[in-house]
C-alpha positions in Angstrom: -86.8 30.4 15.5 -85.9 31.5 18.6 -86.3 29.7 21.8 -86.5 31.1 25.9 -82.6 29.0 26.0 -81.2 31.2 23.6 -80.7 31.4 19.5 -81.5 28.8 17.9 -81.4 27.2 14.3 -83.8 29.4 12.6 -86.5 26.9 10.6 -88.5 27.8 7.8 -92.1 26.6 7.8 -93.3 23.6 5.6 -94.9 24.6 2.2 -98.4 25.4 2.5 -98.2 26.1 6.3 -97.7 30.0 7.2 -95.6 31.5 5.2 -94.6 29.6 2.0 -90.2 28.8 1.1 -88.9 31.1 -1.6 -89.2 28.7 -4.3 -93.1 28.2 -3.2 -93.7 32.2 -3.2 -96.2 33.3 -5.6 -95.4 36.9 -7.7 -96.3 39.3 -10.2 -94.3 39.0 -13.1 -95.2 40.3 -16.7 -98.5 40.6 -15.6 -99.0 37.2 -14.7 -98.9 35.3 -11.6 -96.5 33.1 -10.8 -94.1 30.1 -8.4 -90.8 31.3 -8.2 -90.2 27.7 -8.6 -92.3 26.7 -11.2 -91.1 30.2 -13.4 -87.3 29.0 -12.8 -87.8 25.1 -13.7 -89.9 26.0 -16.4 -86.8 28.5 -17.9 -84.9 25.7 -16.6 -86.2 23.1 -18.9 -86.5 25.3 -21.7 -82.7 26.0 -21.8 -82.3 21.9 -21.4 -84.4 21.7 -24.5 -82.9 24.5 -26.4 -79.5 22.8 -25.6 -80.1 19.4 -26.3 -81.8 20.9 -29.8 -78.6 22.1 -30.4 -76.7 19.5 -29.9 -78.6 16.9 -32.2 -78.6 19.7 -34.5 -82.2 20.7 -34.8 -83.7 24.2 -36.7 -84.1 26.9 -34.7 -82.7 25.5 -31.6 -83.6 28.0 -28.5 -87.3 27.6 -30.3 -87.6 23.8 -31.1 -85.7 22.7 -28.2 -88.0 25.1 -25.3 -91.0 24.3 -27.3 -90.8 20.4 -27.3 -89.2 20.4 -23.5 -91.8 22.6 -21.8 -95.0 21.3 -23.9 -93.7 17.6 -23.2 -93.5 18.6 -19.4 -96.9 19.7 -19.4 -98.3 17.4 -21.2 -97.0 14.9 -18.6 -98.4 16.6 -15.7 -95.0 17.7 -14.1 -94.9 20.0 -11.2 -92.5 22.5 -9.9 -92.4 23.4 -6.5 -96.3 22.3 -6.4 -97.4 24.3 -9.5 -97.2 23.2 -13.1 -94.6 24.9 -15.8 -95.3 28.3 -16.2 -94.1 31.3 -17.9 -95.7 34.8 -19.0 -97.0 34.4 -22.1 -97.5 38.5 -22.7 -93.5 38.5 -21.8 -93.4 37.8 -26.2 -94.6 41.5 -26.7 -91.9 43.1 -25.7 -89.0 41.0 -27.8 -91.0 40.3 -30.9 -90.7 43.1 -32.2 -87.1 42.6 -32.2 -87.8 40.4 -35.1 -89.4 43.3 -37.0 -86.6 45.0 -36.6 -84.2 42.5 -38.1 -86.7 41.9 -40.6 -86.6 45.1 -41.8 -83.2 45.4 -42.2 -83.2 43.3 -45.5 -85.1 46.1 -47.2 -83.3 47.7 -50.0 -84.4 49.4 -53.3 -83.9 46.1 -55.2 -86.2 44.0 -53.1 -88.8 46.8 -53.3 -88.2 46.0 -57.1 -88.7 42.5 -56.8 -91.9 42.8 -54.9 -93.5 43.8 -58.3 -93.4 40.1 -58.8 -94.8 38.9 -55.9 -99.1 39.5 -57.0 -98.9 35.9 -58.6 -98.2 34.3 -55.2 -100.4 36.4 -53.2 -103.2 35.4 -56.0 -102.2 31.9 -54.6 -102.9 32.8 -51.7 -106.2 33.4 -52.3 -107.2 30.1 -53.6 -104.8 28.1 -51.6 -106.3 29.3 -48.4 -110.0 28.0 -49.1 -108.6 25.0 -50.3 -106.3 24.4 -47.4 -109.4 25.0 -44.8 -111.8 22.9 -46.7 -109.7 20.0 -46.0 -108.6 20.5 -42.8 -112.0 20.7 -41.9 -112.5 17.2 -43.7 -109.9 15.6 -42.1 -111.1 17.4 -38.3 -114.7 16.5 -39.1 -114.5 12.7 -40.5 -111.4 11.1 -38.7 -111.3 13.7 -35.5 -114.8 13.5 -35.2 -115.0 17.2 -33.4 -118.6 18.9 -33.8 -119.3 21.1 -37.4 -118.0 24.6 -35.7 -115.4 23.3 -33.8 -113.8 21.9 -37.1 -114.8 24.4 -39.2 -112.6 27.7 -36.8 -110.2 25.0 -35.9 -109.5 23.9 -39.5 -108.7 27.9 -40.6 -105.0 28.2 -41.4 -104.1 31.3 -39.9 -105.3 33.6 -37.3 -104.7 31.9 -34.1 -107.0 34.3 -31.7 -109.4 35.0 -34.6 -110.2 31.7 -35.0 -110.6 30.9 -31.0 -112.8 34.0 -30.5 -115.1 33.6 -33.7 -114.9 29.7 -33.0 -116.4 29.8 -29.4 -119.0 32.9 -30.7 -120.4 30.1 -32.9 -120.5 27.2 -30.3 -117.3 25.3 -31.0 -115.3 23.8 -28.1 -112.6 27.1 -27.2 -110.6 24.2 -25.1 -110.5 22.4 -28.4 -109.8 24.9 -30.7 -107.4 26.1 -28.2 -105.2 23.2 -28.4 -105.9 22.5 -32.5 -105.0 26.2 -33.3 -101.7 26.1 -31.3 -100.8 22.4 -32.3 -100.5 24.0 -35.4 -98.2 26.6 -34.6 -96.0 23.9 -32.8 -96.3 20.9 -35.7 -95.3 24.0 -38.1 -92.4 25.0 -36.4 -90.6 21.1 -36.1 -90.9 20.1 -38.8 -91.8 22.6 -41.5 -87.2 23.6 -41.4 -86.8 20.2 -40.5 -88.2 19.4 -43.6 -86.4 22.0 -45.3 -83.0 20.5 -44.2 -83.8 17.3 -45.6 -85.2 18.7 -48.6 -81.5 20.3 -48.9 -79.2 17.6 -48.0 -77.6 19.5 -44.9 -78.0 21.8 -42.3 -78.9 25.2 -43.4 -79.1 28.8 -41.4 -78.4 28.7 -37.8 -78.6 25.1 -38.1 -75.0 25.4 -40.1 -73.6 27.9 -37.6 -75.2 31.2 -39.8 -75.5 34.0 -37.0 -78.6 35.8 -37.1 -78.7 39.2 -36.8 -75.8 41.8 -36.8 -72.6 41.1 -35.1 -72.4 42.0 -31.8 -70.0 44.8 -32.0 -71.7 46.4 -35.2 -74.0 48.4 -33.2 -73.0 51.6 -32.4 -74.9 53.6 -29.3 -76.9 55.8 -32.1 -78.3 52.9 -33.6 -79.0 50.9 -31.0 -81.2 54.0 -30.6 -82.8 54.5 -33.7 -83.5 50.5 -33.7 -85.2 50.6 -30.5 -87.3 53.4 -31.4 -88.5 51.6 -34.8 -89.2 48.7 -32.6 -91.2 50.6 -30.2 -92.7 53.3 -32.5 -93.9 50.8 -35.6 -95.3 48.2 -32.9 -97.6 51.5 -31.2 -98.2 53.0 -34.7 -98.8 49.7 -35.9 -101.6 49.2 -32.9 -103.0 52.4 -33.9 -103.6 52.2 -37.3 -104.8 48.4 -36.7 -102.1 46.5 -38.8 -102.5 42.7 -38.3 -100.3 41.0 -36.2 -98.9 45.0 -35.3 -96.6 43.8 -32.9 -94.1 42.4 -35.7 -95.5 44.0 -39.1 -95.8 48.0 -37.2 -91.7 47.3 -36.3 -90.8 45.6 -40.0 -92.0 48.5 -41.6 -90.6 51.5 -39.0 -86.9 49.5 -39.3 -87.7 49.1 -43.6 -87.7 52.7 -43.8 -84.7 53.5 -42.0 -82.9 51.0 -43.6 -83.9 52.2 -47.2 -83.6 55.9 -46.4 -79.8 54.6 -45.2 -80.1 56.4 -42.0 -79.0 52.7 -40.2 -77.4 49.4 -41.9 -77.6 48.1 -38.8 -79.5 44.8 -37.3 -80.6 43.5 -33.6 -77.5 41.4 -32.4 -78.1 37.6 -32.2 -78.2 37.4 -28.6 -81.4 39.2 -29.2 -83.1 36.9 -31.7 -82.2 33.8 -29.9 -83.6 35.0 -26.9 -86.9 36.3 -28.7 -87.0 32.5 -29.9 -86.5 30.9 -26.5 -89.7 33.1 -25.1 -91.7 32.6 -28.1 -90.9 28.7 -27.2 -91.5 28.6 -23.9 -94.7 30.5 -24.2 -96.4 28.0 -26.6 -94.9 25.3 -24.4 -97.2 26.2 -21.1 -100.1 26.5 -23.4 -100.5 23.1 -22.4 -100.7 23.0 -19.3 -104.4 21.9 -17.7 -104.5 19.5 -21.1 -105.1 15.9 -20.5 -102.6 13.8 -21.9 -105.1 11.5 -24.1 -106.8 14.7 -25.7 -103.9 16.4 -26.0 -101.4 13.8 -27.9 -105.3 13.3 -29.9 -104.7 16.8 -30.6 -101.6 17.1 -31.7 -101.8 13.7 -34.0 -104.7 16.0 -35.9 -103.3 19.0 -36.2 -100.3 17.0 -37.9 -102.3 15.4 -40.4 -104.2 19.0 -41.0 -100.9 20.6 -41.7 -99.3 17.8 -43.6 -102.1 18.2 -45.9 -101.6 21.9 -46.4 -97.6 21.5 -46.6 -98.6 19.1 -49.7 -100.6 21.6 -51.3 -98.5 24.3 -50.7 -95.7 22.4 -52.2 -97.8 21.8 -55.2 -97.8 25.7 -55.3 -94.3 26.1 -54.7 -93.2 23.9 -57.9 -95.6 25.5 -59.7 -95.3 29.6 -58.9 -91.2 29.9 -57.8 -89.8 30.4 -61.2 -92.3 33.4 -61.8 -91.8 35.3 -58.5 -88.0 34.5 -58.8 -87.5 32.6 -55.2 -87.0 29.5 -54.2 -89.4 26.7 -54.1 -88.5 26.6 -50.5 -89.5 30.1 -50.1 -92.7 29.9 -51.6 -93.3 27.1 -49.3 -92.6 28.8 -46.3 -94.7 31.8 -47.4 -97.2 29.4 -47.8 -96.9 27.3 -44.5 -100.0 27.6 -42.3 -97.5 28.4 -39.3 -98.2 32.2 -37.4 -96.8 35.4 -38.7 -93.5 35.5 -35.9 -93.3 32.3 -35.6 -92.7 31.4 -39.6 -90.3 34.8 -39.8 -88.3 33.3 -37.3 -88.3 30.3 -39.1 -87.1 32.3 -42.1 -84.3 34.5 -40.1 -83.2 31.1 -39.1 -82.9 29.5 -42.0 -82.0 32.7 -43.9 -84.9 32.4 -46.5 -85.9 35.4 -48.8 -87.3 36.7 -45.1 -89.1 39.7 -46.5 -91.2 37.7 -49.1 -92.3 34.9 -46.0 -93.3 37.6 -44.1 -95.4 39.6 -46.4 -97.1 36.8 -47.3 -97.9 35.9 -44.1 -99.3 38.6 -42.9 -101.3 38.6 -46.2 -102.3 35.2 -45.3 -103.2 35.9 -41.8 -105.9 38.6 -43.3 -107.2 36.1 -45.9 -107.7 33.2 -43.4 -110.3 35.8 -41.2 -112.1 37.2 -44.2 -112.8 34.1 -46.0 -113.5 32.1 -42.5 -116.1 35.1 -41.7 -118.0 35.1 -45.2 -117.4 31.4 -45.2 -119.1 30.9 -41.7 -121.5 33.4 -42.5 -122.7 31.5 -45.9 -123.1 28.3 -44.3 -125.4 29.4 -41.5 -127.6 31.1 -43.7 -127.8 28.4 -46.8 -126.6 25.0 -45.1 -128.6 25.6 -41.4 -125.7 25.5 -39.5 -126.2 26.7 -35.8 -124.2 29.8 -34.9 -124.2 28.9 -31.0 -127.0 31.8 -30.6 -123.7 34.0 -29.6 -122.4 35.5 -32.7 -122.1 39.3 -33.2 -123.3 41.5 -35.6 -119.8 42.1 -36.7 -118.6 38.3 -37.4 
């Protein structure tokens, strides 16, 4: 500042006294508020992650890598120019449906074909589903020793936000469920390719160098067009006509009919997918911020023994059901995997795995989980006096 003498050096107040340093401003950002600081480290140590992930040769790198770096910095109470990691979580709307896109640019006549096969392993579904939640809710109830509705919403394989909001309606712990529910996601994503990969013997997908998505120079102006307008146009129709999961399933249809119809053979380039990964990533990463280290590492241990469970099961149906449907047992695995609907078709771009059939059943699964959790729920209260927390609607 300037002194009576003359010019002098020009100083910037401390942090926290008048006006905060650039890195300590605060702003509005994807509708969230956020450090400058804390926004760049935390993008920061995602791309750390994502590249060490490459390096060692991890699954989905730019996912993995941001999810285990951010999540591990939370977890450990790190701070960024006085504020904790943090990154807009809504910021995943606007590039997953990028993913629909590309999903729906495997669609051709002869898949549509093949999906005459497919009622076997969505029967599956329906019995592997109950089976999956009864005994995760085992496991969360007699070694996690968390409270009868807490278990019971956390235990549901599929339906993140469903099973928070119908969880904390009954009076389970939303904190808890919270951290269960997107342990899951997490445990799902490392391990459930990184199991694939040993399963095969080497590196598969973009592990082995596969690009996803179209090349970069494929796309001409016109379809760069006509894909952004699926993306847009099938994630708002989607919305409308209340699709689950809209914001991926509303853009895999709108790109499935333009790719069958032939008006495009084009897909999103792979700049595009890698960076919908590396938001996806950081986004469950800061989920765990606020988190105390004990219940959180508690929480993650459970939510690896939950899904370990239903990966056995679901391998059990994958030996048994892959010859019928004509896929892989991998595939019907990963169809199968109690991971969330973009999240598991990312994992199936990446490892380029029959991506259609993973996410149709997912979405299928994601429907099943709510419904039979609902009249699940509903049955106990009324025939096994369970409390419903004296806050559950008329419509759950």
């Amino acid at each position: 500042m300037s002194t009576p003498g003359g010019p002098g050096p020009r100083l910037d107040p401390e942090p926290g006294r008048g006006a905060p340093g650039f890195w300590h401003r605060r702003i509005r950002f994807a509708g969230s508020e956020l450090v400058v600081g804390a926004l760049a480290g935390t993008v920061l140590l995602g791309l750390v992650g994502a590249g060490l992930a490459h390096a060692i040769g991890l699954p989905l790198p730019w996912l993995s890598g941001a999810v285990i770096a951010v999540a591990a910095a939370a977890i450990g109470g790190l701070r960024i120019a006085g504020a904790p990691p943090s990154f807009p979580v809504s910021l995943r709307f606007a590039l997953v449906p990028i993913v629909g896109v590309a999903i729906g640019g495997a669609f051709t006549p002869e898949l549509i074909e093949e999906a005459g096969r497919w009622w076997i392993t969505l029967l599956g579904l329906a019995l592997y589903i109950p089976a999956s939640h009864a005994l995760g809710y085992v496991l969360y109830r007699r070694i996690g020793g968390y409270d009868r509705n807490t278990a019971y919403f956390a235990a549901m394989p599929g339906g993140l936000i469903e099973a928070v909001a119908m969880g904390e309606q009954a009076g389970g712990d939303p904190k808890v469920l919270t951290l269960l529910q997107f342990s899951r996601l997490i445990i799902c994503i490392l391990f459930v390719p990184l199991g694939i990969m040993l399963y095969e013997g080497h590196a598969v997908g973009s592990a082995a160098g596969i690009e996803l998505g179209g090349p970069e120079t494929a796309m001409g102006f016109v379809d760069a067009i006509l894909l952004t307008a699926a993306g847009a146009i099938g994630f708002l129709g989607g919305r409308r006509l209340g699709l689950p999961a809209a914001v991926i399933t509303g853009p895999i249809l709108a790109s499935g009919a333009l790719h069958l119809a032939g008006i495009t053979e084009a897909m999103p380039p792979a700049f595009l997918i890698a960076l919908t990964q590396f938001v996806v990533g950081l986004g469950l990463g800061v989920r765990f911020v606020g988190m105390a280290r004990g219940p959180a590492m508690r929480g993650l241990g459970m939510a690896a023994l939950s899904v370990g469970a239903a990966i056995l099961l679901a391998l059990a149906i994958g030996g048994a059901l892959h010859g019928i449907v004509r896929e892989t047992a991998e595939a019907v695995v990963l169809a199968f995997a109690p991971g969330g609907v973009t999240e598991m078709s990312l994992v199936a771009l990446s490892l380029q795995i029959s991506v259609v059939f993973v996410s149709a059943h997912h979405v299928v699964r994601i429907l099943l989980c709510v419904f039979f959790a609902k009249i699940g729920h509903n049955w106990l209260v009324r025939h096994r006096g369970w409390s419903d927390g004296g806050q559950a609607s008329s419509t759950s």
